[in-house]
Structures are given as structure tokens and as C-alpha cells.
N, C-alpha and C positions, 0 to 999 in steps of 0.2 A: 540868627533868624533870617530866611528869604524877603527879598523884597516882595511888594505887588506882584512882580510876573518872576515865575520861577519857571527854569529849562529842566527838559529831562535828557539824561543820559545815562543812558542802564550802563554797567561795568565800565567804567572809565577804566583805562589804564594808562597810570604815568602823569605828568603834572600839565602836559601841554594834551589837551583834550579839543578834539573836532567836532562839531553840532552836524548834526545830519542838515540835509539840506532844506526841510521844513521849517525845523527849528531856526537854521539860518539866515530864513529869509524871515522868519516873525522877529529877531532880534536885529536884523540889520535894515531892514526895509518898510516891517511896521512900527518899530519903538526907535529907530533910527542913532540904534548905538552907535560910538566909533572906538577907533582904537584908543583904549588906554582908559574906556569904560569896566565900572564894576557892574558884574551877572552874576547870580544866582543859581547854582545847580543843587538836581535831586539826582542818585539812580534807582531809587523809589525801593531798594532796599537799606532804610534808616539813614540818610547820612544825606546831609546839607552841605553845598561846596562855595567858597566866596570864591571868587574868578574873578582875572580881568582879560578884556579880548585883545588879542596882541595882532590879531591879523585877520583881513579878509578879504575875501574873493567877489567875485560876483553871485556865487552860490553856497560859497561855505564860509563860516565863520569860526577864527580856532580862537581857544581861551586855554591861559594858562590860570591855574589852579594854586589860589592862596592861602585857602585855608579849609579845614572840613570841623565839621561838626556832627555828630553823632547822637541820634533819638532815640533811646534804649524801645525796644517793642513794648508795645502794653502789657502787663499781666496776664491778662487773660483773651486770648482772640475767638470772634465767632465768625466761624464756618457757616454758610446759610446755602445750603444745596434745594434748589428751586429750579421749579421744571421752565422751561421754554415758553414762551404764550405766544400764541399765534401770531398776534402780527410784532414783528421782532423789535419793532420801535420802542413798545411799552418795557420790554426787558432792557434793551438800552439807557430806557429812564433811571429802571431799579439799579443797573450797575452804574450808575451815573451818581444815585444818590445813598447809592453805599459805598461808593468809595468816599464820598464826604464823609458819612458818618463813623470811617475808620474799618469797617469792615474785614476781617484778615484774609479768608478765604471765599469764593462765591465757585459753584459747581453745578453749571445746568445739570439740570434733573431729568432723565428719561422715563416715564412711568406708563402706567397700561393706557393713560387716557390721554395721552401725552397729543398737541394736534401739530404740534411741531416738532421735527428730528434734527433737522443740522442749524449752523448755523457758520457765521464768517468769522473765524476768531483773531484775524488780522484787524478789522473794523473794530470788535470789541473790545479789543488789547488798547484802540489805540481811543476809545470811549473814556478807559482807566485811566490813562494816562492824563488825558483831559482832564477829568474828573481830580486827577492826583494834583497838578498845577495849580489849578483853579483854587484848592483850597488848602496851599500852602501845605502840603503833607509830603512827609518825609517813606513812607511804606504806602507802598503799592497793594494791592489787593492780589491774590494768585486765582487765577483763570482756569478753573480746572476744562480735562474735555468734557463734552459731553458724557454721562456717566449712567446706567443703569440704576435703577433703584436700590434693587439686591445689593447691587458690589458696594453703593455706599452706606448701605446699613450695614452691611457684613465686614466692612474694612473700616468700620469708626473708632474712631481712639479718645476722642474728645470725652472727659469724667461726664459734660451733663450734655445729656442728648432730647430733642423733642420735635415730634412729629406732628405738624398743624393739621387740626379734621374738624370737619362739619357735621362728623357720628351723634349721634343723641347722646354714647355712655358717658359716662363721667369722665371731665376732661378738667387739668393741673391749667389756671390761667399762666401765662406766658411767665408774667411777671414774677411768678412765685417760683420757677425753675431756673431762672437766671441766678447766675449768686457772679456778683463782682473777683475779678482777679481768676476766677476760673473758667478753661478755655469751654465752650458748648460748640454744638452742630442741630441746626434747625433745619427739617424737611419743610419743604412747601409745595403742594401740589398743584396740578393743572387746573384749568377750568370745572375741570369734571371733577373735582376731588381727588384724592385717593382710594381705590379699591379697600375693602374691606379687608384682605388676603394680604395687602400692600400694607395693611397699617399691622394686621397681627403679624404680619414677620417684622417690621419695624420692633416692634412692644418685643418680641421674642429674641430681641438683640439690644434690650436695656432701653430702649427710646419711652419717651412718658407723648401720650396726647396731650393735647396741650390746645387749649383756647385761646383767639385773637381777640374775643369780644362778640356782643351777641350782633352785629352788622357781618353780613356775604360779604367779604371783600375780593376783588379783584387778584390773580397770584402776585404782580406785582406791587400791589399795594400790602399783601400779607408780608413780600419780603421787608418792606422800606419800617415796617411798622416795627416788624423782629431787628432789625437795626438800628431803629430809635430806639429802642426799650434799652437793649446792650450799652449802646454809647450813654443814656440817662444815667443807667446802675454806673457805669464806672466814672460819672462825673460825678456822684453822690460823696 
């Protein structure tokens, strides 16, 4: 099990492992490791490392690797493809608190009403990663690109799929489309909603509409809600 503060280091290779120089200076300069202390590593693909640091610099700190432990993936993981929302802070949030809540995949969303197009995915790579430390987890979430609507309806694999709308028709509440252990992909749209066009080609490629509840929410407050609900089922 990680201590309090856990490092990240994606693909380690070999026993004697190097901290980048971020990292390096959080373990040597704010927690005021020294040599011959035990650290905690993740490479945020499943697998926890006990270290201890054998050496350091003024900017880099190397630890040798004592032991690993390994966190089978969940049963079942959701994919939650959500569009961009204008000021890029609030999406930060939602990838902030989806990776607590275990989240496997997140996929900005490109759609017709879409008020934002790019964004920085170095900053939000390194959001996850934050987010992965902080709460002691062993898998990372995967950052897709930015993605078109089409292409991620038409390339879904996931058995249960649903598309969040604010339409009048008769819409499956969240809750009842989730089933524990099996993997789902949840659209979430812009400010503006989804286009009408946008949801029947969704529906025309197996997605169910799907209700948050009778409250407007915010898009990222739609995604953090579709990640609670997932993470709840499978702590059931």
C-alpha cells in the first residue's frame, strides 16, 4: 500500500529508477527525504513500487526499486467523452475529480455547439497525474485527443453506452443503465446541449438517452455526477 505522498513514474525501466526533476525537488526539498529513505512509486499503469533513495543531486533524486505490487483494473471501466466548456478551469476540475473517482477513460468531446476547440494536453496530463497521487491510485485515467462526436459514436465498443439530453422524449435515468463490472461510455454535452441530429445519430449507433435528474446542470458537473454514480455501483 503507498504511503501519504506517492511519486509518479510512468514506465520505469530496471531497479535503479530516476525522478524527473519535479518530482525530485517535492521529495528532496519539500518532504526532506535523505539517502536510505523508503518512497512510494505509481506508473499509473496498476502497479505500486516500494523504493528506497540511494542518491541525490541537487536536482534529481534516483531510487532503487524494492518491491512492486500490482492492482488488478476494475471489472468494469467508464469512458465518459465530454465536450470542453468554455473556460478550461471548470474541465480541469471534472478531470481532477474523475480521476479520484477511478475513472478509466475521459475524451474531450467536439460537438456542433461545442464553445471551445483546443486545449493544452501537457497541463492536463499533468491535472491526472496530480489528481492520481493525491488519492493514492494505482491507474491513471487515458486522455484521449480531442475527438469529433461522429468518430466517438461510430468507433464505441463499450456493451453499455448513453447519451446525457435535456430533450423532452423519454429518457433511461442514469442509474438504471449502469450495471456494475460492465465496461459503459457516457456522452456529455456542451453548454448548448446536443443537437437533435447529434443525439439521433448517437441512438443510431446503440447509445440510450439517458437522464441526470430533473436539475440543468453544468457539463461539468454532468460529467463528476456520471462518475459518482459508476464508482457507487461498483462499491455496491
Amino acid at each position: 500500500m503507498p504511503d501519504t505522498h506517492l511519486y509518479y513514474v510512468p514506465k520505469p525501466t530496471g531497479d535503479l529508477v530516476a525522478l524527473d526533476e519535479e518530482e525530485s525537488r517535492h521529495l528532496l526539498t519539500v518532504m526532506r527525504r535523505r539517502t536510505g529513505d523508503l518512497v512510494q512509486l505509481t506508473d499509473g499503469q496498476g502497479v505500486f513500487y516500494d523504493a528506497e533513495l540511494v542518491e541525490a543531486t541537487k536536482r534529481q533524486a534516483y531510487v532503487r526499486v524494492i518491491a512492486t505490487h500490482s492492482v488488478p483494473a476494475p471489472a468494469g471501466r467508464l469512458h465518459v467523452a465530454i465536450a470542453l466548456t468554455k473556460q478550461i478551469d471548470r474541465f480541469e476540475w471534472f478531470l481532477e475529480k474523475a480521476t479520484e473517482l477511478g475513472v478509466g477513460r475521459i475524451t474531450p468531446l467536439l460537438c456542433h455547439r461545442s464553445e471551445r476547440t483546443s486545449f493544452r494536453a501537457e497541463r492536463l496530463e499533468k491535472i491526472l497525474v496530480a489528481a492520481l497521487k493525491q488519492s493514492l491510485q494505482a491507474w491513471l485515467p487515458q486522455l484521449q485527443p480531442l475527438t469529433p462526436l461522429a468518430d466517438v459514436v461510430k468507433q464505441a465498443a463499450e456493451p453499455v453506452r448513453g447519451i446525457a439530453w435535456c430533450g423532452d422524449f423519454a429518457r433511461t435515468p442514469l442509474q438504471r443503465l449502469l450495471r456494475p463490472g460492465v465496461d459503459a461510455l457516457v456522452l456529455i454535452g456542451p453548454e448548448g446541449d446536443f443537437t437533435l441530429e447529434e443525439v439521433a445519430l448517437a441512438q443510431a449507433h446503440g447509445f440510450v438517452a439517458v437522464s441526470l435528474g430533473a436539475s440543468r446542470l453544468r457539463t461539468e458537473t454532468a460529467g463528476l455526477l456520471t462518475a459518482a454514480a459508476y464508482r457507487l455501483l461498483l462499491s455496491e
